[in-house]
C-alpha positions, 0 to 999 in steps of 0.5 A: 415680610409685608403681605396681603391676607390672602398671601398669608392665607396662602403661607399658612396652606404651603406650611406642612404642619398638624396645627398652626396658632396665630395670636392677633388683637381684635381688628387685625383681621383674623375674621377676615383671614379665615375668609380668604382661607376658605376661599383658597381651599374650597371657592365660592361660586364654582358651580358645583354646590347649589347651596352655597351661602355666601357667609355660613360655614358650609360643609357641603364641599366637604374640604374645610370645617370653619367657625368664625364671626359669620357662625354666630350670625346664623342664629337670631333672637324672636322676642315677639313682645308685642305677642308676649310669647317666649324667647327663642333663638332661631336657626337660619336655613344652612347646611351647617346645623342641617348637618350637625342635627338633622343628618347626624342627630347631636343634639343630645351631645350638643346640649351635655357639652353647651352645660359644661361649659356653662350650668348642668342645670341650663338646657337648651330645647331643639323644637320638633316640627309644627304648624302654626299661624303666621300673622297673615293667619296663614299656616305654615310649617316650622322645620324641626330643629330650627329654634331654640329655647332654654330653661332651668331644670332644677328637678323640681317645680322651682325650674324657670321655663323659656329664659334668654340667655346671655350674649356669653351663654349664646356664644357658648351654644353655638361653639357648641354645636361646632365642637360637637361636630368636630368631635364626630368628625375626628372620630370617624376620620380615625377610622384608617379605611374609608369603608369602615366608617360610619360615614364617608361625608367627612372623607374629603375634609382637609382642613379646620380653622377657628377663629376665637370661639371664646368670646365672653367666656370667664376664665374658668371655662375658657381653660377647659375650652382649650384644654379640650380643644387641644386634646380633641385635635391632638386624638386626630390621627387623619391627615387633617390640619388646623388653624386656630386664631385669637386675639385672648391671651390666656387661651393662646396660653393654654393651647400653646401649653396643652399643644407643646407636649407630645402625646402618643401619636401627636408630636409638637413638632408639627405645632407651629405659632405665628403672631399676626400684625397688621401694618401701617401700610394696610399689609400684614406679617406673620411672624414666627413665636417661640417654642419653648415659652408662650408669647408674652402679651403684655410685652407686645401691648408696650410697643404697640401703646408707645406706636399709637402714643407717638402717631396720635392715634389713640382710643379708648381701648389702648388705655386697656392695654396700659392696664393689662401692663400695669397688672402684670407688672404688679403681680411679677413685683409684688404689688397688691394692687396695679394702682400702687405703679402709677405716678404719686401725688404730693402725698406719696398716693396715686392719682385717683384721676388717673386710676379712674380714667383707666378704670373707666375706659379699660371696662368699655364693653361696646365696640362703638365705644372701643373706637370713640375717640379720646379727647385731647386731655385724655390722649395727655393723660395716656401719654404721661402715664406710659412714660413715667411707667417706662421710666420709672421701671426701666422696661426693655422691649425684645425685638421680635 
């Protein structure tokens, strides 16, 4: 049934379920449904919260616990080049990372999570509070806790001191911090009675929902992500829900797996999993997936690439979906290489055009370019390659 984001928002509330797991290709709206999630839980600008931030993932009504696009965006890199100082990843001003470091003093736990999910030798540095001269030769204060900077700690003088790390290892920080909290919060809630708990500042949460925190990981951190986010939510024995969205494959994959066995207090039973689509008229579905095997992606990629093909609308990122198909397909047949499925020259090699031109548009890193559009010849080139591919190995897609 076709609905808007915020009827679907409204769906995934009224569902009384532990977990909920939605898969969605990037640009279907997952960001965006978080958004209209929060809103319906705890709405903006009621009145009641002076420190309402309009895009942070604020905790102060204490109802839902959120990471998304928006969490990332309150830390910002100070270069200052032209003073040649060091790099340092500054935090802006929100009740998110007030809560997490100042009022509950994870740091320390932040920093042993954020190097198993990258290098035990990488280390973050939280500032403490100072006063230095702005460029107005003013003094001002710097808040503790409100940078960042990171080195190299081999244990030896060879250590590399104040680097900027990667956008990957970034993502990884600030997935951190969150998973940090969340840890503390499943584990105070578990405490049965409010007046035996550390704290009661969690007391009111109802729900959780992320939304793909595994962006520019590799795979092999990717798996110990979902791996430890599933058996994080599968210790919480509160009456917290919650929605994980994403748009990796793989990390569906292992949290489909991981969140499908029952374990001690947690049963699969209280596991749902959705695919959400956007359609041609601006609405959306979700539709319900299998419990008994993960969602197949490739087999969604074929129709949605054949839909593109025949509307026109192709760029350069559905020649990613073809090559994600042409790799599964190779590996389920035996083939050494995806190249040895497309369509052979007079001399019985494939094209290296064609391979080429897959390879090329396939490794698109930039989101401007994952949009540009194809030209003629190469919506052509995508066109005939689906076809023969299709007929030449006789794929049928399931309804869903």
């Amino acid at each position: 049934m076709s609905k808007t984001l915020t009827e679907i928002a409204l769906q995934l509330k009224n569902t009384n379920k532990k977990v909920q797991l939605i898969y969605a290709f990037n640009g279907t709206g997952k960001t965006r449904l978080s958004r209209e999630f929060k809103q319906l839980i705890a709405p903006k600008g009621d009145g009641d919260d002076p420190d309402d931030e309009p895009d942070a993932p604020e905790l102060s009504r204490n109802k839902i616990l959120y990471y998304n696009a928006f969490t990332e965006d309150l830390f910002y890199w100070d270069n200052d080049l032209a003073l040649d100082a060091d790099p340092r990843l500054k935090i802006q001003p929100n009740t998110f990372t007030d809560w997490v470091l100042v009022d509950q003093g994870q740091d320390q736990n932040i920093i042993t999570t954020f190097q198993r999910y990258t290098n035990n030798k990488l280390t973050p540095h939280f500032n403490v509070e100072r006063k230095e001269k702005d460029k107005d030769d003013k003094e001002i204060t710097i808040k503790a806790f409100s940078e960042v900077t990171f080195s190299i700690e081999r244990g030896d003088e060879s250590g590399t001191a104040n680097l900027k790390i990667s956008k990957g290892e970034e993502s990884n920080f600030i997935w951190s911090i969150f998973y940090t909290l969340l840890d503390q919060v499943i584990g105070v809630l578990n405490v049965p009675e409010p007046g035996d708990r550390e704290t009661n500042e969690f007391d009111q949460l109802e729900y959780v929902f992320v939304d793909d925190p595994v962006s520019s990981l590799d795979e092999n951190h990717l798996i110990q992500l979902a791996v430890d986010l599933a058996q994080l939510i599968k210790s919480s024995e509160s009456e917290i829900r919650f929605i994980i969205t994403t748009h990796n494959p793989l990390f569906y994959n292992v949290l489909h797996n991981e969140l499908n066995i029952d374990d001690g207090s947690y049963k699969r039973k209280h596991f749902e999993k959705h695919r959400l689509s956007l359609l041609e008229n601006g609405n959306y579905q979700l539709i319900p997936q299998p419990n008994d095997s993960p969602f197949s992606y490739h087999l969604y990629l074929k129709p949605e690439l054949e839909k593109a093909i025949e509307s026109g609308q192709m760029s350069k990122y559905h020649f990613n979906f073809l090559r994600n198909i042409l790799e599964k397909t190779s590996t389920f047949l035996g083939y050494k290489k995806w190249g040895d499925l497309l369509p052979k020259t007079e001399d019985g090699k494939p094209n290296p055009y064609e391979a080429r031109i897959i390879n090329i548009y396939s490794h698109s890193k930039h989101a401007g370019e994952e949009v540009a559009e194809l030209t003629e010849d190469d919506k052509r080139v995508l066109g005939y390659l689906v076809n023969e591919f299709s007929k030449t190995y006789h794929f049928q897609q399931t309804e869903s």
